[in-house]
KOLFI-712877 format. One record per residue: residue number from 0; residue in one letter; x, y, z of N, C-alpha, C in turn. Coordinates in Angstrom, 1 decimal. Each point is the difference from the previous one (the first is absolute). Layout:
BEGIN
seq|type|n.xx|n.yy|n.zz|ca.xx|ca.yy|ca.zz|c.xx|c.yy|c.zz
NUM|A|X|Y|Z|X|Y|Z|X|Y|Z
...
This chain:
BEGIN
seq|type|n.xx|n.yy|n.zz|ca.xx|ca.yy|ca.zz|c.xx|c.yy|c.zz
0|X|-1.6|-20.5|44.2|0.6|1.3|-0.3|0.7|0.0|-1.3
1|X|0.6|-1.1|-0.4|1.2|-0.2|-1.1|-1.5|0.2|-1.4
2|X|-1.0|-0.8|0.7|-1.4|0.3|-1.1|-0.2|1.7|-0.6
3|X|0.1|0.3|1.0|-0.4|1.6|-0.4|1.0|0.9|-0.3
4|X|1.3|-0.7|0.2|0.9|1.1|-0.5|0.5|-0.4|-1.4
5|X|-0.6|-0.9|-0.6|-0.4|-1.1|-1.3|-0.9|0.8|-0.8
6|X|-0.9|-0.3|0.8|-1.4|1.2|-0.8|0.5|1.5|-0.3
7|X|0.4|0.7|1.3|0.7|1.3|-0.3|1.1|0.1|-1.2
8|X|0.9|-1.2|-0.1|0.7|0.7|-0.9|-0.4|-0.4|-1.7
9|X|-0.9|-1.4|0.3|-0.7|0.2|-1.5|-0.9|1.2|-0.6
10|X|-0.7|0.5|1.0|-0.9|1.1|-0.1|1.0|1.2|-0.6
11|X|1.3|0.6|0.9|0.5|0.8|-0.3|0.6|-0.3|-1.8
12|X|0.5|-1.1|-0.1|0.6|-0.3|-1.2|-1.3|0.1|-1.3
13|X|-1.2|0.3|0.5|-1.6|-0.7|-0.9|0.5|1.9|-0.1
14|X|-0.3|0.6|1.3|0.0|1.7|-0.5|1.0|0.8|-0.9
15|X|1.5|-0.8|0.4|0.8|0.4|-1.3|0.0|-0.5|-1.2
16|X|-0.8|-1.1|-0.3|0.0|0.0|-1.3|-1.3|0.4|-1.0
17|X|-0.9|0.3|1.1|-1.5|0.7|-0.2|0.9|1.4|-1.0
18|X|0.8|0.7|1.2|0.5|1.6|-0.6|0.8|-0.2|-1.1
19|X|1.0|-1.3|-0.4|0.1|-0.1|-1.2|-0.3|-0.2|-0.8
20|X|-1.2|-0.9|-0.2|-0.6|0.1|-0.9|-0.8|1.2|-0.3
21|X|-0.6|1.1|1.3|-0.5|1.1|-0.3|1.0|0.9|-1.0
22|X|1.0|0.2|0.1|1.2|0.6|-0.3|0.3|-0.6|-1.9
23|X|0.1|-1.4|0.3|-0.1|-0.2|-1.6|-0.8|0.3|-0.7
24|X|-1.6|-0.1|0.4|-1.2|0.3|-1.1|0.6|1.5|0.1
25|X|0.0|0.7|0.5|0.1|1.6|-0.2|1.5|0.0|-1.2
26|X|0.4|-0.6|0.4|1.1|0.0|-1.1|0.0|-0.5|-1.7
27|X|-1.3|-1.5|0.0|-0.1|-0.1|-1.3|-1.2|0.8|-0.6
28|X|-0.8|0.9|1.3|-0.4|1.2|-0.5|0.3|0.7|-1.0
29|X|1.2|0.4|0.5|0.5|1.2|-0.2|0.7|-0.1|-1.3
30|X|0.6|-1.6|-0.8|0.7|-0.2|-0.6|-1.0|-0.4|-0.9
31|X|-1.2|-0.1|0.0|-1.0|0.2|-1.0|-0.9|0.7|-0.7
32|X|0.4|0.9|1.5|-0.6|1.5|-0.7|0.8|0.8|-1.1
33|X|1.8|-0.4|0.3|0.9|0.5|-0.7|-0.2|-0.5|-1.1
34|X|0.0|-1.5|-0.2|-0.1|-0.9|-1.4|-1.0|0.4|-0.8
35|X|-1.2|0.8|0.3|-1.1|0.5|-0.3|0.1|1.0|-0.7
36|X|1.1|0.5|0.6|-0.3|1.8|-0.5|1.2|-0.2|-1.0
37|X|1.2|-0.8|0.4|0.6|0.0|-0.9|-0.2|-0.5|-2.0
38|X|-0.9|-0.8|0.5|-0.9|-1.1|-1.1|-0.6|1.2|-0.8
39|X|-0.8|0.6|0.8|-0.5|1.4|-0.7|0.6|0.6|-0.3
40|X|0.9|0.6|0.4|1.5|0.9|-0.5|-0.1|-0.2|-1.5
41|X|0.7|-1.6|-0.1|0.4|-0.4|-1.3|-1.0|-0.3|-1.2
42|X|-1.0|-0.3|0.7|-1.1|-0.2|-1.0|-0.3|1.7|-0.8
43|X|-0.3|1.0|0.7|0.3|1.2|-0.4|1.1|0.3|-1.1
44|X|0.8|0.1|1.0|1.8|0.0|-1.0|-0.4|-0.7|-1.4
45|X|0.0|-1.3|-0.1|0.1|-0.7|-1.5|-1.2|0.8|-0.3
46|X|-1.1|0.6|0.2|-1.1|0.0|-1.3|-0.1|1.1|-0.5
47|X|1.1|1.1|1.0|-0.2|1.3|-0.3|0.3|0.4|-1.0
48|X|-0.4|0.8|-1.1|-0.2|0.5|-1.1|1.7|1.0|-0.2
49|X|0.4|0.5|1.1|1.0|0.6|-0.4|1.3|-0.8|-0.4
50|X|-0.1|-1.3|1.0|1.0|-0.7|0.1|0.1|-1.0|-1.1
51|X|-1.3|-0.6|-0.5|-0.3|-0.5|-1.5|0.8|0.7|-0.8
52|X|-0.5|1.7|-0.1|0.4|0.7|-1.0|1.6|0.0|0.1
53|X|0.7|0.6|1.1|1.7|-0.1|0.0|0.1|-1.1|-0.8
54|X|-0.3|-1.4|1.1|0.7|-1.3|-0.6|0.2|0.4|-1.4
55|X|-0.8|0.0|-0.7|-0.6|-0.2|-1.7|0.8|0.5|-0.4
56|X|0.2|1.6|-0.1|0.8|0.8|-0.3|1.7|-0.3|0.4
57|X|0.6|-0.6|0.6|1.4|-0.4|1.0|-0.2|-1.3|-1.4
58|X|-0.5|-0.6|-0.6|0.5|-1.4|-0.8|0.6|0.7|-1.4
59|X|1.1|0.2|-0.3|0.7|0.2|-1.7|-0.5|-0.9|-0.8
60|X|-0.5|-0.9|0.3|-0.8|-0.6|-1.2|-1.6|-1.1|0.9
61|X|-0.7|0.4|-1.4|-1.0|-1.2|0.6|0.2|-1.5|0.3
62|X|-0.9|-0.6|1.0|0.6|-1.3|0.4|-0.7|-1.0|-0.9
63|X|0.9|-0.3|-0.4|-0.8|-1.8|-0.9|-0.2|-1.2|0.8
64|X|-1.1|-0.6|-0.8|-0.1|-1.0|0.8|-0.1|-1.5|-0.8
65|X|0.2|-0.8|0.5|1.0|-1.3|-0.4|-0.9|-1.5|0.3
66|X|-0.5|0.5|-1.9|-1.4|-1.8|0.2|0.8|-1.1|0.2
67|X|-0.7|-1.1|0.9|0.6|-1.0|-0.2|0.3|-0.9|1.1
């Protein structure tokens, strides 16, 4: 008896951590779909033409650059 109530509770302990791990993958899902879009966000943002143009125009002077 002590056998099976052995088995029972490793089995039960195998199904809760089956659902946690179900529960995490859905979670680094989710935080890579974010990282994703966010990645794209910014890749946009820097190359956009408008935002090139502000920057450029927002500097009082041109930037030098320093051989050496």
């Amino acid at each position: 008896m002590a056998n099976f109530l052995t088995f029972l509770s490793s089995q039960k302990r195998l199904l809760q951590q089956q659902q946690e791990l179900k529960q995490l993958r859905k979670q680094v899902d989710s935080l890579t779909q974010q990282n994703d879009s966010m990645r794209q966000g910014m890749r946009r943002c820097i190359s956009c033409d408008y935002r090139t143009k502000n920057k450029n125009t927002q500097l009082p002077y041109p930037t030098e650059t320093v051989d050496g």
